[in-house]
N, C-alpha and C positions, 0 to 999 in steps of 0.2 A: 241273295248270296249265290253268286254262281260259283262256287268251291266248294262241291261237295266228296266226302271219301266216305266208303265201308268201313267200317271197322270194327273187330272183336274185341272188349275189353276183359282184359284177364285178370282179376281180383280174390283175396282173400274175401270170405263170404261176411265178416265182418264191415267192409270196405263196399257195398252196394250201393249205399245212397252218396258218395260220390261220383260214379257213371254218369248221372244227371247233371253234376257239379262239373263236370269235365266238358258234355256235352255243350251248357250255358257258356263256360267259358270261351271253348273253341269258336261259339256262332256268334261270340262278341268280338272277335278274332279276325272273322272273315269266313271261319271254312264251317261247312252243315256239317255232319255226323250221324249217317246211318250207321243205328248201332245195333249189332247182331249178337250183343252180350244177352248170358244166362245169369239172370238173378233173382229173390223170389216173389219179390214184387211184380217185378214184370211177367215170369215165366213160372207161377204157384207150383209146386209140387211136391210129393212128398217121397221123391225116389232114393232108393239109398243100393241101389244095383248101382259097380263102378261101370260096368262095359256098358249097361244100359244108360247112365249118366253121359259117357262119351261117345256112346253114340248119336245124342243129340248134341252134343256142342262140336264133333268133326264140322260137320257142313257148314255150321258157323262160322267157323274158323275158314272154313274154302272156300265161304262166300265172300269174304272180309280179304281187304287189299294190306290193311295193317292191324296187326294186333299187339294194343296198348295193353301197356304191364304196369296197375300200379302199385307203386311201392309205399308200404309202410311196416311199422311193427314187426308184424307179424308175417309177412307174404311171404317170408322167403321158409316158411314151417307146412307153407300150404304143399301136399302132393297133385293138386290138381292144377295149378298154376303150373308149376315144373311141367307138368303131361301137357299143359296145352302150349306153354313155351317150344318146346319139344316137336310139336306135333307142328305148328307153324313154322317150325325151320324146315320138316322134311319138304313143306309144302311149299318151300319158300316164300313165305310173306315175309313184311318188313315189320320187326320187332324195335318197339320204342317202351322202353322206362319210362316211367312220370312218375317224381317223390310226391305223392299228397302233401298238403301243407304242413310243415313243422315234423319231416318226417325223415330228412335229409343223411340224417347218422344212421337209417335202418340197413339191416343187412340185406342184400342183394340176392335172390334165387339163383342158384349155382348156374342154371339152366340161360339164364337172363347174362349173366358174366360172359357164357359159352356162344350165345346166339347172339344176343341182342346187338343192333344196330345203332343204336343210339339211349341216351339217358339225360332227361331231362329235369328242372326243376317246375314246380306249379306256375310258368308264365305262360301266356296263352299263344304269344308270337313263337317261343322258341319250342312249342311242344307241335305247332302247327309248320315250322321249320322241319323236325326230325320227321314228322311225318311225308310232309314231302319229298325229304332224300339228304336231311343234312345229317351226318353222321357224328356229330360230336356228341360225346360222351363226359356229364357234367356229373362225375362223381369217382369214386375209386373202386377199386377193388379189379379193373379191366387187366385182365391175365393178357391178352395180347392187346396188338395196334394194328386196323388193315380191314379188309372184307372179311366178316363172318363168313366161316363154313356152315353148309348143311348138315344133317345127319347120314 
């Protein structure tokens, strides 16, 4: 597969073991996925300092060309999601929604409405689309129309 991107994915801690589910999908897609996500499978620990938390996932986020936001349930309750949302606009990366499956009515992170560049559903072509630069937005709640601002 010669298509490969960095990417940080940004999840409620719930929502882990699809990362891998995302990743599978993508490489049957076309595109590889180096993936720079914190989660405790891959990355064990037992920190519960916030600045020491975000001090490891900054770089992550700077190393990553887009950081995937997935959507379910519960994300939009997460405070750590919103900070890394946030954090990758100052930095300007390219911020993409992906609903998990059957997850399409969930509420949106305020941050993700504010920033995000695109919002997808769970197909593999149109989530490997937004990443690349297509900017359509497959859900509601989008307060404007246009190029996201930074922070």
């Amino acid at each position: 597969m010669g298509n490969t991107k960095n990417i940080f994915v940004s999840h409620f801690h719930t929502h882990a073991e699809w990362i891998n589910k995302l990743k599978d999908l993508l490489e049957k897609h076309g595109l590889t996925m180096k993936d720079s996500s914190i989660y405790e499978k891959k990355n064990p620990n037992s920190a519960k300092n916030e600045d020491y938390i975000k001090s490891f996932i900054r770089p992550r986020i700077k190393w990553a060309g887009t950081v995937v936001v997935l959507i379910g349930e519960n994300t939009h309750k997460s405070d750590y999601v919103q900070w890394e949302i946030e954090y990758a606009a100052r930095e300007g990366k390219r911020i993409v929604g992906v609903y998990l499956p059957g997850e399409d009515n969930s509420t949106l992170p305020e941050a993700l409405i504010q920033y995000g560049d695109a919002l997808r559903h769970w197909n593999g072509d149109s989530i490997i689309d937004a990443i690349t630069g297509d900017d359509t937005w497959d859900g509601p709640n989008r307060h404007w129309d246009g190029p996201r601002s930074t922070c």
